[in-house]
C-alpha positions in Angstrom: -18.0 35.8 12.2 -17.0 35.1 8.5 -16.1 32.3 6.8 -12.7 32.5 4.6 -14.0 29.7 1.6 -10.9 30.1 -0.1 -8.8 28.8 2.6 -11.8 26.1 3.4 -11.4 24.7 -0.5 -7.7 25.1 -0.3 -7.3 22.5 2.3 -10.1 20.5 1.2 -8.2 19.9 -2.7 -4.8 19.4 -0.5 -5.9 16.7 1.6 -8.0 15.3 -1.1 -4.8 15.0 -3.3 -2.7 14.5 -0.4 -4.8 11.0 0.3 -4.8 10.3 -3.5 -1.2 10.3 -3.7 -0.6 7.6 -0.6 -3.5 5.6 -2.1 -1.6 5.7 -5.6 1.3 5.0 -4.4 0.7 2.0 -1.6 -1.3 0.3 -4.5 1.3 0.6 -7.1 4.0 -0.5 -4.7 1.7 -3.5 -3.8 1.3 -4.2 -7.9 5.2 -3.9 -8.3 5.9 -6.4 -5.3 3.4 -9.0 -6.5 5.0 -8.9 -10.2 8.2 -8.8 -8.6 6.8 -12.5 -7.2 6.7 -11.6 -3.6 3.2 -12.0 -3.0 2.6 -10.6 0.7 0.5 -13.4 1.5 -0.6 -12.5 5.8 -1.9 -15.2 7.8 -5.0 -13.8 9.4 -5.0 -13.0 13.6 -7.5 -15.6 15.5 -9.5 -13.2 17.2 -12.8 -14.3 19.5 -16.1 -13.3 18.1 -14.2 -12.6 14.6 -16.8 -12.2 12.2 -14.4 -14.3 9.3 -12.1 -16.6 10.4 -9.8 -18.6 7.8 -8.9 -22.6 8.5 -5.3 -24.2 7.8 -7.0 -25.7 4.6 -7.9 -22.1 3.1 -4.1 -20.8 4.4 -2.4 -23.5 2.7 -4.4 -22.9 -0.6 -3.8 -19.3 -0.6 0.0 -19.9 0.4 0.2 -22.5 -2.8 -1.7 -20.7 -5.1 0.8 -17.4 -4.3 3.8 -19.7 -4.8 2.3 -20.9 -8.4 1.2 -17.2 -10.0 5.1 -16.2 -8.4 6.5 -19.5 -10.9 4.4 -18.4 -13.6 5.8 -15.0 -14.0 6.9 -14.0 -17.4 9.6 -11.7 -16.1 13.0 -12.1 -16.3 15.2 -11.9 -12.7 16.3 -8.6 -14.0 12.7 -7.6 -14.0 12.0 -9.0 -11.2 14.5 -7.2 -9.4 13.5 -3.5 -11.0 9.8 -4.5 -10.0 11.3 -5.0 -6.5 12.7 -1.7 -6.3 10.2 0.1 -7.4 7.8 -1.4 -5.1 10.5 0.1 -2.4 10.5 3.4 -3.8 6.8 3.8 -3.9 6.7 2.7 0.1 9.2 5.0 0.7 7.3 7.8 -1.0 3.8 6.6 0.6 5.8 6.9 3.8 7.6 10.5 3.1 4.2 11.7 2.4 2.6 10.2 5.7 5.1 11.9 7.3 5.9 15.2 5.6 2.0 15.6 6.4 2.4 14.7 10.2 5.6 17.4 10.3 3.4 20.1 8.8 0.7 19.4 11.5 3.3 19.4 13.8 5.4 22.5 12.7 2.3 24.3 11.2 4.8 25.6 8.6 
């Protein structure tokens, strides 16, 4: 039994820059929406046992504090807009790669 290392490395660089790329490119969508002032501010699930577990207080703080760096924005609503898009277009690109990479899996092709 032999080993083919060529084909071993070849998939080990794609998925390595295959995970790269979705990492890149959720981050920078997350950077565009927050200058766009849509912090995605997610109220944490109440689970039993959880080992951190955030009170109305701390919620409300992070809620206001969201709302003030969103006020504070330099950008014009123009801006604000383009940053918007672009926060689209990198989801929908994190999202074609997820699934372009589920369809080769799938289609082995």
């Amino acid at each position: 039994m032999s080993i083919d290392w060529g084909a071993f490395v070849n998939v080990f660089v794609a998925a390595l820059v295959g995970a790269g790329t979705i990492v890149l490119f959720y981050a920078l969508g997350l950077r565009m929406l927050v200058r766009a002032g849509r912090v995605p501010v997610v109220t944490p699930a109440e689970f039993t046992d959880a080992i951190t577990v955030l009170s109305e207080k701390e919620i409300r703080r992070a809620s206001k504090q969201a709302a003030k760096a969103a006020r504070k924005s330099p950008l014009s609503e123009g801006q604000k807009a383009l940053a918007f898009a672009a926060a689209i277009g990198c989801f929908i690109l994190c999202g074609a790669a997820v699934l372009g990479g589920i369809l080769l899996i799938v289609v082995g092709h």
